[in-house]
PASEBA-1860 file (N, C-alpha, C; in nm, 3 decimals):
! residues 227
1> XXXXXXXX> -6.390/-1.774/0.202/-6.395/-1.688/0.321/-6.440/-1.765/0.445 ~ -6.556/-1.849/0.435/-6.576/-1.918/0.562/-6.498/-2.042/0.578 ~ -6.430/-2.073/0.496/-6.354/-2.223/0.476/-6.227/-2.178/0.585 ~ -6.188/-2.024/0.593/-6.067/-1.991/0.659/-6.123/-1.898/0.774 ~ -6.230/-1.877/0.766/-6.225/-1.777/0.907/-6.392/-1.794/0.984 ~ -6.445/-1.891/0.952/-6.565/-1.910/0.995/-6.593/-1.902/1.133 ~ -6.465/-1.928/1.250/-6.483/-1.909/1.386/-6.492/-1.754/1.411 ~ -6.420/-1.625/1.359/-6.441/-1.518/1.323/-6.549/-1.481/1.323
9> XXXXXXXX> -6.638/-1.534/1.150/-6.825/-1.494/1.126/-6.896/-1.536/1.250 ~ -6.862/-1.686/1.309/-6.928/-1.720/1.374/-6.936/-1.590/1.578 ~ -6.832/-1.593/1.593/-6.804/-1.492/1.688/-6.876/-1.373/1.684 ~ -6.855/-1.318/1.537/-6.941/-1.159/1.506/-7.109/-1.202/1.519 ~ -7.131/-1.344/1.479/-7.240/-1.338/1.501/-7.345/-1.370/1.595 ~ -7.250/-1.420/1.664/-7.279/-1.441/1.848/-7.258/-1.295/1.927 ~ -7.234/-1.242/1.892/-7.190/-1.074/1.954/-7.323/-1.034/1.856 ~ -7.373/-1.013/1.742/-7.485/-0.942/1.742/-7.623/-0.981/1.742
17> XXXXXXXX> -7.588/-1.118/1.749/-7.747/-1.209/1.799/-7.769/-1.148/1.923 ~ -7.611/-1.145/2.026/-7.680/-1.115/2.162/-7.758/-0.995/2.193 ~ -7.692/-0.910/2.090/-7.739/-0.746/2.113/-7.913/-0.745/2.062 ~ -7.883/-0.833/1.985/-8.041/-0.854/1.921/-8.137/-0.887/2.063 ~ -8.111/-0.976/2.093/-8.191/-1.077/2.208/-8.211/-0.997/2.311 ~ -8.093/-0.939/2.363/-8.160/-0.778/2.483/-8.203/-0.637/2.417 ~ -8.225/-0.652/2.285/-8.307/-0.530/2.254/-8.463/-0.616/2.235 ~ -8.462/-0.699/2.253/-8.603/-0.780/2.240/-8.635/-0.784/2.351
25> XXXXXXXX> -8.581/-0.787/2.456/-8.609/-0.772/2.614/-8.624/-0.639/2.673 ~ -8.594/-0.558/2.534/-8.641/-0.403/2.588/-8.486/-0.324/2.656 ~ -8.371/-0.381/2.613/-8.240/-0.315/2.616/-8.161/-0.314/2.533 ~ -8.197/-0.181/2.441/-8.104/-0.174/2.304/-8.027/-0.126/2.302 ~ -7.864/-0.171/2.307/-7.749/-0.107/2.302/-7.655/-0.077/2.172 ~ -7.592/-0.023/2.163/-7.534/0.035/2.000/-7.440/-0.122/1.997 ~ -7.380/-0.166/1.938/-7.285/-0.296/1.907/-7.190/-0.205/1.913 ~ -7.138/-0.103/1.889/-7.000/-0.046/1.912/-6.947/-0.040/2.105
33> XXXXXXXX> -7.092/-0.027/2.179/-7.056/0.034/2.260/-7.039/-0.184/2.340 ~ -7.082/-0.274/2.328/-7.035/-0.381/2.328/-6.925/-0.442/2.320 ~ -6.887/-0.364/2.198/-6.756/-0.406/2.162/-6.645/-0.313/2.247 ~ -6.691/-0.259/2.331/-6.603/-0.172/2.410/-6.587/-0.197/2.511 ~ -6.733/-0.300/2.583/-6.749/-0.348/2.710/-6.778/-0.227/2.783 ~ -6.866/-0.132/2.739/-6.881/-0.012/2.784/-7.037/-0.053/2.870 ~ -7.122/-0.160/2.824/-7.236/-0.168/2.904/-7.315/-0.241/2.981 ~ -7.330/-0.216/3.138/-7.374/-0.248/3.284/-7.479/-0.306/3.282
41> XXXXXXXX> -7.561/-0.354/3.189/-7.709/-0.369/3.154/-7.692/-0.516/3.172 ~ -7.765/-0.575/3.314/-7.756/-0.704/3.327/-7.840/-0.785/3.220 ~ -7.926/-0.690/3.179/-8.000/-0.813/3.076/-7.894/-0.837/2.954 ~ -7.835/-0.708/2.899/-7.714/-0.758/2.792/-7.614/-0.795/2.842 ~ -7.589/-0.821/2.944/-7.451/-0.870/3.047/-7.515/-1.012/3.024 ~ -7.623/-1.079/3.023/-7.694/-1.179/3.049/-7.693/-1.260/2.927 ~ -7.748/-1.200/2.786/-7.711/-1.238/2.701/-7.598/-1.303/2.633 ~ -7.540/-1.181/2.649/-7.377/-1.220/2.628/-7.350/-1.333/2.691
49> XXXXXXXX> -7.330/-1.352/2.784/-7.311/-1.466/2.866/-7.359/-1.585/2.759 ~ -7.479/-1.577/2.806/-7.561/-1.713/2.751/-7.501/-1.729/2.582 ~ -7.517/-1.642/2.508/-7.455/-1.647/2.356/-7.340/-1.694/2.377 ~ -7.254/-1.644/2.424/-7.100/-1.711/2.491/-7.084/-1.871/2.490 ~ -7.164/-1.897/2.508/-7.173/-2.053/2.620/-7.202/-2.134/2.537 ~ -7.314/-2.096/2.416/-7.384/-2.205/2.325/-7.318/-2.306/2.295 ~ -7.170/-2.279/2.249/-7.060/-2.364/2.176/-7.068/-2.456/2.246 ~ -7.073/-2.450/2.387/-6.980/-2.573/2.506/-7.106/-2.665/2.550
57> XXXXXXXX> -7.238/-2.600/2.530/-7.392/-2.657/2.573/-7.434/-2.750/2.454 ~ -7.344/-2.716/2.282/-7.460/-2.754/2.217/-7.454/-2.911/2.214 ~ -7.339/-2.987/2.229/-7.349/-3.118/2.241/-7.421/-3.202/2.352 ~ -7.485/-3.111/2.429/-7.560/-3.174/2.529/-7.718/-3.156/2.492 ~ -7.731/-3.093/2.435/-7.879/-3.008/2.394/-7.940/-3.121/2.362 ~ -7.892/-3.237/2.249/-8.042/-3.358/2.247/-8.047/-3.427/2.342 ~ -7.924/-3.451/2.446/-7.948/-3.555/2.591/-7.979/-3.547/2.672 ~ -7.959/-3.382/2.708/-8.028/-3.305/2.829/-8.070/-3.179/2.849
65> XXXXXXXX> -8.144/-3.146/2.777/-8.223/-3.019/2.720/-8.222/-2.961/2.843 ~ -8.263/-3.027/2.948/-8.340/-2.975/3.091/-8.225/-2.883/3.151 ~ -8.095/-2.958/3.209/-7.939/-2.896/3.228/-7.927/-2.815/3.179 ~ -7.944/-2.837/3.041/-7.901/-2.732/2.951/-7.955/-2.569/2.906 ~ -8.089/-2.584/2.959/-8.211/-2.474/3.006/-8.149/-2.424/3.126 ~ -8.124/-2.526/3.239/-8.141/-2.436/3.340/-7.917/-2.399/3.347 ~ -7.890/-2.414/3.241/-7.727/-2.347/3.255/-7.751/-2.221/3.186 ~ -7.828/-2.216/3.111/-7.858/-2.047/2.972/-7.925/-2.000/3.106
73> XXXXXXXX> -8.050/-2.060/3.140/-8.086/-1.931/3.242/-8.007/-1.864/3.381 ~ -7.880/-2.001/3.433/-7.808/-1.908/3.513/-7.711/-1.795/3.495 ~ -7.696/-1.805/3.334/-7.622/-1.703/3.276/-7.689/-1.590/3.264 ~ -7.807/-1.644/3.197/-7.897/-1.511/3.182/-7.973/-1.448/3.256 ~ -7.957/-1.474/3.358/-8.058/-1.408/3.479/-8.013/-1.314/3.601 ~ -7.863/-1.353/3.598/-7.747/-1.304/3.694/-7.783/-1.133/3.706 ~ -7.850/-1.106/3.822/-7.879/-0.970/3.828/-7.974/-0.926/3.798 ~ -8.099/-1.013/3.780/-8.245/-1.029/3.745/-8.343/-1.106/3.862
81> XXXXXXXX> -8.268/-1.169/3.853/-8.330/-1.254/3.989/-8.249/-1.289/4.116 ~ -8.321/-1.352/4.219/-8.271/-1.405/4.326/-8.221/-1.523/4.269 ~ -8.024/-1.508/4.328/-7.966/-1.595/4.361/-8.050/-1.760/4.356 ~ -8.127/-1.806/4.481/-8.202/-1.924/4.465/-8.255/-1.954/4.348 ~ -8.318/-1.820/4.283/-8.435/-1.870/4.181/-8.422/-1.923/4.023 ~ -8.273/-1.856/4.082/-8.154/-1.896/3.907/-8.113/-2.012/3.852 ~ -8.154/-2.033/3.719/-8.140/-2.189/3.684/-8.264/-2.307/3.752 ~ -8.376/-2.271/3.815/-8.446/-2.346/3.869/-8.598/-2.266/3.856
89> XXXXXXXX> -8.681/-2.358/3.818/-8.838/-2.336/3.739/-8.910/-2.274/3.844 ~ -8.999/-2.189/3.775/-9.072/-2.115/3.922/-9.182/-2.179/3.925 ~ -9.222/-2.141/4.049/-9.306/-2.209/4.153/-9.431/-2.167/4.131 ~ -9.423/-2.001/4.102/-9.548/-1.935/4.179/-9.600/-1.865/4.003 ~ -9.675/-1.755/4.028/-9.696/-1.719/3.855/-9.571/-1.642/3.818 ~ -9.547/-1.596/3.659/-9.452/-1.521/3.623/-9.506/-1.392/3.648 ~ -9.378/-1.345/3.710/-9.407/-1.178/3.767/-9.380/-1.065/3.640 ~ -9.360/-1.093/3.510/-9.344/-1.020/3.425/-9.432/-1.017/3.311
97> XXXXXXXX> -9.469/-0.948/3.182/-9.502/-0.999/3.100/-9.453/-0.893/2.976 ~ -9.346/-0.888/2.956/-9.262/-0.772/2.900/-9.339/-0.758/2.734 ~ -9.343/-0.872/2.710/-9.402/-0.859/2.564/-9.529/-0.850/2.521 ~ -9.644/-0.851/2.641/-9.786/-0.818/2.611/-9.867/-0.963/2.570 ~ -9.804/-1.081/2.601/-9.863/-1.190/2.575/-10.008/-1.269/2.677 ~ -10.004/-1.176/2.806/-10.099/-1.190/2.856/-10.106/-1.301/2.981 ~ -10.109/-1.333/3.115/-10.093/-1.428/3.223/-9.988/-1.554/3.158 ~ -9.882/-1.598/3.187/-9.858/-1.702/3.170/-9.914/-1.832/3.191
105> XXXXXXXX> -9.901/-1.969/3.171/-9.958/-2.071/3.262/-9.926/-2.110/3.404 ~ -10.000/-2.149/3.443/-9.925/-2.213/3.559/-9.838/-2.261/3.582 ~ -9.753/-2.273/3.708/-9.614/-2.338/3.680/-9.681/-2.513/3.661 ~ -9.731/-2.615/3.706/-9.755/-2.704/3.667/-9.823/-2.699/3.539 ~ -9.877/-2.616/3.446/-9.906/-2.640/3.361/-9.778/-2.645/3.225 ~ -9.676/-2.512/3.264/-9.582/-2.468/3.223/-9.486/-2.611/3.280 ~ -9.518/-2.676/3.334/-9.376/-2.814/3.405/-9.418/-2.926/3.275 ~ -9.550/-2.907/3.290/-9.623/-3.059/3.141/-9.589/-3.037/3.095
113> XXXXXXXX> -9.591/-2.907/3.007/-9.547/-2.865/2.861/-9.399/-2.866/2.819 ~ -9.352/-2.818/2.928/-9.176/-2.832/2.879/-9.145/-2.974/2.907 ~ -9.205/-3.078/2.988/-9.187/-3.204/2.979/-9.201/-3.274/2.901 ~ -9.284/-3.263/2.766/-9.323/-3.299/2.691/-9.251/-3.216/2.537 ~ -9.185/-3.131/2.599/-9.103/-3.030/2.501/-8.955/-3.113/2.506 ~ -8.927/-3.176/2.632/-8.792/-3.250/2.649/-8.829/-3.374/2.566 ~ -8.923/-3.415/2.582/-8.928/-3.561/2.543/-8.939/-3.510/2.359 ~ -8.980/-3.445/2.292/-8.987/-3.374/2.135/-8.795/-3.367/2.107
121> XXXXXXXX> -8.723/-3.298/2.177/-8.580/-3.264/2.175/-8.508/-3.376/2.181 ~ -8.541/-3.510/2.302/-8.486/-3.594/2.285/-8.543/-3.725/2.216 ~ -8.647/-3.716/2.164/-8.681/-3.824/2.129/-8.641/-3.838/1.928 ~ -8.707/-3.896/1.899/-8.642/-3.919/1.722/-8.751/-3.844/1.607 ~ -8.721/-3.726/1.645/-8.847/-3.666/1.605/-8.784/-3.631/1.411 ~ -8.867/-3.629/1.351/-8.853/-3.622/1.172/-8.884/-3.428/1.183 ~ -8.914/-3.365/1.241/-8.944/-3.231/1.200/-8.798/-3.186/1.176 ~ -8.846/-3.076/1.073/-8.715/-3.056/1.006/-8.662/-2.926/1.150
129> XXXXXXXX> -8.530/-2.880/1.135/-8.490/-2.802/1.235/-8.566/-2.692/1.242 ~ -8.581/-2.628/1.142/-8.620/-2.509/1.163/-8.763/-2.497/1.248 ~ -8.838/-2.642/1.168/-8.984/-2.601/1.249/-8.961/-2.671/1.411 ~ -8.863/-2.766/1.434/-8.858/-2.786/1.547/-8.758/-2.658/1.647 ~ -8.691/-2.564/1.596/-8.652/-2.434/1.651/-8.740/-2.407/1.696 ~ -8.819/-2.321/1.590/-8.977/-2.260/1.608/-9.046/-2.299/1.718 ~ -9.094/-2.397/1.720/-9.158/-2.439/1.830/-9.098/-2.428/1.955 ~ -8.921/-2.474/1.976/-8.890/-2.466/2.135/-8.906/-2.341/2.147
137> XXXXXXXX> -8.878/-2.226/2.041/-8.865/-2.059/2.077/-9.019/-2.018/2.165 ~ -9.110/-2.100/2.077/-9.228/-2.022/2.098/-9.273/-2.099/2.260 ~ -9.234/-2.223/2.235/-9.282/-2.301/2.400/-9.236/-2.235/2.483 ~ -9.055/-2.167/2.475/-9.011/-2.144/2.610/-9.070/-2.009/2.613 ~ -9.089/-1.886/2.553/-9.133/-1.741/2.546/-9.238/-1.767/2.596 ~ -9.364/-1.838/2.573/-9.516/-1.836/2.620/-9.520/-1.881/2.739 ~ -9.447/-1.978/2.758/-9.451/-2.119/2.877/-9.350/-1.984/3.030 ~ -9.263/-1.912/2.991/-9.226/-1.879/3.065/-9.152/-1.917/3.172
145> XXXXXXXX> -9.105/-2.082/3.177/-9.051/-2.137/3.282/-8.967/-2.118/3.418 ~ -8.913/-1.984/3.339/-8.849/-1.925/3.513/-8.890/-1.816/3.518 ~ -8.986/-1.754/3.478/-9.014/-1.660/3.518/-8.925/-1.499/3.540 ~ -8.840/-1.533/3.482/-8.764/-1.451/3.460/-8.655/-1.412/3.362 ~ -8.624/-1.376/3.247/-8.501/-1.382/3.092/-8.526/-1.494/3.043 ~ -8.636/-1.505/3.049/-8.755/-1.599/3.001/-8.741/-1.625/2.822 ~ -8.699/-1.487/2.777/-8.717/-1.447/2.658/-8.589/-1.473/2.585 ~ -8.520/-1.414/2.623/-8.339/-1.445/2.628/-8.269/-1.628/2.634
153> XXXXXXXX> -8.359/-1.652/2.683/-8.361/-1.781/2.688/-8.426/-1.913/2.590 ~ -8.529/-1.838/2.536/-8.592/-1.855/2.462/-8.515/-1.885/2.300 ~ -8.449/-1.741/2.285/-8.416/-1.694/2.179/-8.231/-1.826/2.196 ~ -8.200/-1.852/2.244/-8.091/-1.897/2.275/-8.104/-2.059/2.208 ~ -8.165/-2.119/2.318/-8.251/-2.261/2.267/-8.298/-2.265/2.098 ~ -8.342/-2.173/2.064/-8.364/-2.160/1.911/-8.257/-2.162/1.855 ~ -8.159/-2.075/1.897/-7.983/-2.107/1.790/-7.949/-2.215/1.856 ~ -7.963/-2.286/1.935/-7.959/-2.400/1.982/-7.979/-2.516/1.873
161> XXXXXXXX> -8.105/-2.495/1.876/-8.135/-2.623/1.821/-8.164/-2.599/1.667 ~ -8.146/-2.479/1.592/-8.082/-2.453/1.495/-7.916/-2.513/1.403 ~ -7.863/-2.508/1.542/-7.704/-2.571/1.475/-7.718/-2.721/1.493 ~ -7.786/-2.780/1.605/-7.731/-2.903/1.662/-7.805/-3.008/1.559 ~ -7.931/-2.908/1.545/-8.011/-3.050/1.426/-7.981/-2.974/1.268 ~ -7.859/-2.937/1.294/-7.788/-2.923/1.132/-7.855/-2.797/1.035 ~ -7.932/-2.779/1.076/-7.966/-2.655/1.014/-7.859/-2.543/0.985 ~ -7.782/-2.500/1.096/-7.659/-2.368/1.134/-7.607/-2.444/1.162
169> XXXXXXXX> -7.513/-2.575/1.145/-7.392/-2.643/1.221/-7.293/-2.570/1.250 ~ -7.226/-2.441/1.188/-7.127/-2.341/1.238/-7.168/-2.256/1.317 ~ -7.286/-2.200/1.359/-7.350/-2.137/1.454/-7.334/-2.017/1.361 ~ -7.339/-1.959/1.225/-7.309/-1.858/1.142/-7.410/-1.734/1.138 ~ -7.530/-1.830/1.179/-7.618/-1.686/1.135/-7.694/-1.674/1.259 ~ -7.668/-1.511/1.294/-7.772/-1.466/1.405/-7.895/-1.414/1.378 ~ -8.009/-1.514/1.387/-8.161/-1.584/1.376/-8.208/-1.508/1.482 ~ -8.186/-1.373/1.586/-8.215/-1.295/1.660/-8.219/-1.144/1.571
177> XXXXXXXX> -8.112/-1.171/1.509/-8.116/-1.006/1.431/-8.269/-1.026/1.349 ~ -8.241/-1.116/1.307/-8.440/-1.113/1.173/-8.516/-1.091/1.263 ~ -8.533/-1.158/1.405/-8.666/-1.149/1.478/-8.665/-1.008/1.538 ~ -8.561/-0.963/1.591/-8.566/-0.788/1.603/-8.624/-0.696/1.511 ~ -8.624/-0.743/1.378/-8.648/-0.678/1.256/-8.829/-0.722/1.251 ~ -8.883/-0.813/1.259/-9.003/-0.890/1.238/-9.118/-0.850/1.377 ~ -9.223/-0.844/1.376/-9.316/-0.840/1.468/-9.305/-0.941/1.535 ~ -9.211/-0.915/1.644/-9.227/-1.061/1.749/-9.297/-1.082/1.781
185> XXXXXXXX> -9.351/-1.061/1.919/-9.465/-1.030/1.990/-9.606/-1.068/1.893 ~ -9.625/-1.021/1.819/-9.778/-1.061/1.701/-9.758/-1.189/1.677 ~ -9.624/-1.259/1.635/-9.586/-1.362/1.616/-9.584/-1.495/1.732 ~ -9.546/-1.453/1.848/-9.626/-1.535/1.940/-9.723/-1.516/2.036 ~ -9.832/-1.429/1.955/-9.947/-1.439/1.968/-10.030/-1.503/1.925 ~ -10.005/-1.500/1.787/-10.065/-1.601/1.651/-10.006/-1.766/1.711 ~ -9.883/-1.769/1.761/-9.896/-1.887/1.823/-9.978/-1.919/1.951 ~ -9.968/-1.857/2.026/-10.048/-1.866/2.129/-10.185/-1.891/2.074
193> XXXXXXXX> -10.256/-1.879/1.974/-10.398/-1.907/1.949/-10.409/-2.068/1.934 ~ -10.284/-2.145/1.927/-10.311/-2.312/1.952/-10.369/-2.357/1.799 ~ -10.383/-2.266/1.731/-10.444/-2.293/1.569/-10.318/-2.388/1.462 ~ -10.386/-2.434/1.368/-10.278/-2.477/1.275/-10.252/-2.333/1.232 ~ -10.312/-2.273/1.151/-10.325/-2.127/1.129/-10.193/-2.063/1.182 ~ -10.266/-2.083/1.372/-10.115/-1.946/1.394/-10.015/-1.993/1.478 ~ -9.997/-2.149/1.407/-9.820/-2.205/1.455/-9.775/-2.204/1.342 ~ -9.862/-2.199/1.193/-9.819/-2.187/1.104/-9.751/-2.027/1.054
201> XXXXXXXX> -9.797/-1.942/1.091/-9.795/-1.812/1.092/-9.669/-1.792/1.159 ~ -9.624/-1.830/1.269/-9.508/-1.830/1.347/-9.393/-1.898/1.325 ~ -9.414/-2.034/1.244/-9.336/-2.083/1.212/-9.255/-2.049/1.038 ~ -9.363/-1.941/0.983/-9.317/-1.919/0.890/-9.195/-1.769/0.920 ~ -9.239/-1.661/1.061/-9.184/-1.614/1.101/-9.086/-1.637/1.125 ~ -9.022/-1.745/1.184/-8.905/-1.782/1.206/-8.835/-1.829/1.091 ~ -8.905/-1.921/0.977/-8.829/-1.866/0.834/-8.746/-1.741/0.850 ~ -8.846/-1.694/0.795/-8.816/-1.509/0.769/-8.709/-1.429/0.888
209> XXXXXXXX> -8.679/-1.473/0.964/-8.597/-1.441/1.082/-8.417/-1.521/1.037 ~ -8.452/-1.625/1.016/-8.334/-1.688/0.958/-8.242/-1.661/0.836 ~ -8.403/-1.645/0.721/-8.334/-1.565/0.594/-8.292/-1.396/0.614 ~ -8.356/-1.348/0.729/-8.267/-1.207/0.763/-8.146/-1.226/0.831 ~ -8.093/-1.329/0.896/-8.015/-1.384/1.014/-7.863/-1.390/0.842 ~ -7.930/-1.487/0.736/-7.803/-1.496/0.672/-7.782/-1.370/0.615 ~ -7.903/-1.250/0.611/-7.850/-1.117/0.527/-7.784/-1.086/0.594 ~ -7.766/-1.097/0.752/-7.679/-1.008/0.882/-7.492/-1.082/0.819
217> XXXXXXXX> -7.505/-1.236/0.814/-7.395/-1.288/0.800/-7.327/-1.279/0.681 ~ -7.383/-1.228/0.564/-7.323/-1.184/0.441/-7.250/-1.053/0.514 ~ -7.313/-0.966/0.534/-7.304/-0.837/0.590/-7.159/-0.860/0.676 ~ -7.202/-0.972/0.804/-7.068/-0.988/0.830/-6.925/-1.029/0.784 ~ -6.895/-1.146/0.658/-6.860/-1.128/0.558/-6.794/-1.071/0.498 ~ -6.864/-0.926/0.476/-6.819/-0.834/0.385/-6.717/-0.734/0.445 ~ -6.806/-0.738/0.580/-6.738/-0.644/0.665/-6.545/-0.682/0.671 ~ -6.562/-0.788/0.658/-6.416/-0.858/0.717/-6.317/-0.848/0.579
225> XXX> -6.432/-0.904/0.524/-6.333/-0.880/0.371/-6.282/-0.723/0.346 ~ -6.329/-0.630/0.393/-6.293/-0.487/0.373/-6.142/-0.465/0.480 ~ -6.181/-0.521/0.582/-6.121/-0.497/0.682/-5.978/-0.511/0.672
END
């Protein structure tokens, strides 16, 4: 089944990762009504987008993470923010905090950290994918860098760097549907405590997000085989 139609699974599962990723941003839309193009909701207009795009970004993702951040966030922000502020790191504090995580850092503190998050992506790092996912998910969600689909962005970079360091090389499983299902939010909180403890806690979350991600892609699968 995936030997002949894997661009198919892979498609269905870029269409319900995205739906996943703006109901995590607090816009949950039915997947039927998606598939109809029935909905105006720039944050799932935003998604989509960015899910869209992964394919054409992911060969750039270990050389230029940075580009490649600020191309997901001009997708994802379109109708969220000012024009200027799209695709480019904010300045001032983040004006949101949708998930209850509490003041972001500073933008220079938030500039070190993802600098040092580029140099992890491009450098020759031995962590296996998943825990190096984990970590960009949780850097970009806490770190907040534009201050805006912050989250969406977040979640993107994770199937990101899910396929590219071989983990998902077909881009098959949407690793957004498990985290919809899972206590996000608690989950990068426990990271946010800077503990071995609760990156460990988070990083086992994102396990558990992945092994729900392939129950979604059986599911999809099956669906087709009926079809």
């Amino acid at each position: 089944m995936l030997r002949r139609r894997s661009p198919e699974v892979s498609a269905e599962a870029a269409l319900r990762g995205a739906r996943a990723s703006a109901a995590l941003a607090g816009d949950d839309v039915p997947l039927d009504a998606l598939r109809r193009g029935e909905v105006s909701s720039p944050v799932v207009q935003g998604a989509l987008r960015a899910s869209a795009e992964l394919g054409r970004l992911g060969p750039t993702w270990r050389s230029a993470p940075r580009q490649v951040l600020a191309r997901v966030h001009t997708l994802a922000a379109v109708g969220l923010a000012d024009e200027a502020d799209i695709g480019r790191p904010r300045t001032g504090a983040a004006p949101a905090d949708p998930l209850g995580l509490g003041a972001a850092p500073s933008a220079e503190q938030a500039a070190a950290r993802m600098d040092a998050l580029f140099a992890l992506l491009t450098g020759q790092t031995k962590a296996p994918a998943l825990v190096l996912a984990a970590v960009v998910h949780a850097e970009l969600a806490v770190l907040r860098p534009f201050g805006i689909a912050d989250g969406v962005v977040a979640r993107a970079a994770e199937r990101l760097t899910l396929v590219e360091y071989g983990l998902d090389p077909k881009s098959l499983v949407p690793v957004e549907v498990g985290h919809l299902e899972l206590p996000y939010a608690e989950g990068l909180r426990a990271y946010l405590l800077g503990t071995g403890e609760g990156v460990a806690a988070w990083v086992r979350q994102c396990a558990s997000a992945v092994t729900l991600g392939v129950r979604e892609t059986t599911a999809i699968c099956e669906a087709m085989q009926r079809a």
